[in-house]
Each structure stands twice: as C-alpha cells, then as structure tokens.
C-alpha positions in Angstrom: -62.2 6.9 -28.1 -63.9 10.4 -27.5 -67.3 10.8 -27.2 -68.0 12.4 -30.3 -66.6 8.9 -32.1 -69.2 7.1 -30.0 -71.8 9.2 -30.5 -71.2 8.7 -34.5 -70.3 5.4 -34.1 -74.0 5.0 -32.9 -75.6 7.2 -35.1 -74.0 5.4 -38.2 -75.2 2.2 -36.9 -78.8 3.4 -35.7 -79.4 4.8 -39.2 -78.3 1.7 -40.9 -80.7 -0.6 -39.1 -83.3 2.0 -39.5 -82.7 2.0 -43.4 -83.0 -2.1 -43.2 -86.0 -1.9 -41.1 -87.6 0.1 -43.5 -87.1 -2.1 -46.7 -87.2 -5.5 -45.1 -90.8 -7.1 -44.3 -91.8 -9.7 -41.3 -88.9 -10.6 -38.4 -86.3 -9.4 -40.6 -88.2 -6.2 -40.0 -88.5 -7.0 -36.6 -85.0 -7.4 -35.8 -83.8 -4.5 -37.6 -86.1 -2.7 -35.6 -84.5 -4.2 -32.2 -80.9 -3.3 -33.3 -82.2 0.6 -34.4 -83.6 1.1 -30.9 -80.3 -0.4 -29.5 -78.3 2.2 -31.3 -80.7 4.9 -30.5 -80.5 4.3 -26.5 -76.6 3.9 -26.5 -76.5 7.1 -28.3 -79.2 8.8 -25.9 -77.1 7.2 -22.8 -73.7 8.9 -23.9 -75.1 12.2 -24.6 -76.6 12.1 -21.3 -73.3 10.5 -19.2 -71.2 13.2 -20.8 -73.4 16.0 -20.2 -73.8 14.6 -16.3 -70.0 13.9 -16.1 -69.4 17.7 -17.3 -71.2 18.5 -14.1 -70.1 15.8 -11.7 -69.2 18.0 -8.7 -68.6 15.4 -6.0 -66.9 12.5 -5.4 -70.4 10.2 -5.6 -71.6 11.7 -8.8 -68.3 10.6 -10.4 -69.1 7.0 -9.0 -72.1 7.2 -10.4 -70.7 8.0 -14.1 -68.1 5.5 -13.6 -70.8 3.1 -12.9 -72.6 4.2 -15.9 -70.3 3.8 -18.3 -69.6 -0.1 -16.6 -72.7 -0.7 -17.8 -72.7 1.0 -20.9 -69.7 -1.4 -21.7 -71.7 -4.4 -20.7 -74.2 -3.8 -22.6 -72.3 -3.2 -26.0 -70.6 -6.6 -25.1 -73.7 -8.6 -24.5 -74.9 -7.0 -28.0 -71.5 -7.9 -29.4 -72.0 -11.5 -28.2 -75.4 -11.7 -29.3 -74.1 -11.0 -33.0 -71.7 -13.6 -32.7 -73.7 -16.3 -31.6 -76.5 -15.1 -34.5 -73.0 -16.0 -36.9 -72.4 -19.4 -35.4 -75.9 -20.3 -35.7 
C-alpha cells in the first residue's frame, strides 16, 4: 500500500468519527472523539515519515524511519485489537 492509500485511508476514517462525534451526545461523543484524534495523528505521522524518508540521507535516518513505521504498525494493531475486544464485549 502507498502512502497516498494510507493517507486516505485515514482521512476517510478521521472524517467519519468526526461526523459521529458531532451528532452523538455523552461517551458516545466521547469515544468518537478518541477514534477522530486517532485518525488525525496517524494521518499527521505518515505525512511526516514520508516527507522525512524523502530526505533520509544516511544510513541512521533510515533506521530511524524504519523504526517509525514499526511503531506506526503497532499502533494500528493495538487500535485494531481494541475494536475487537469492544465486539466481544
């Protein structure tokens, strides 16, 4: 996946939880809110690793991005586990 599809992957999702925390009321508003922000940083986060890795000049820089994007990964799977145990609940 490029990272134009990520970048609009979490732009559909930030302005989907940003429509629901705008017409819900109380915690539902509360965790709409949560998931918006979510959306927002992961978006923010790979505009900024892909303008950094554009200018990674050095062997640590790329290290650096690479570890990035590790934790990038964890956190979308954290989030994706969070959802799932919300389900089983």
């Amino acid at each position: 996946m490029d990272i134009t599809e990520k970048i609009d992957i979490c732009s559909e999702n930030y302005q989907k939880w940003k429509s629901i925390a705008l017409s819900t009321s109380g915690e539902e508003t509360k965790k709409a809110l949560e998931r918006a922000f979510f959306w927002l940083e992961m978006q923010s986060a790979f505009i900024a690793l892909h303008s950094i890795e554009r200018t990674a000049d050095t062997e640590e820089a790329r290290r650096k991005v690479l570890q990035a994007k590790i934790r990038l990964s964890r956190k979308l799977s954290d989030y994706a586990k969070e959802l799932l145990d919300e389900l089983d609940s």
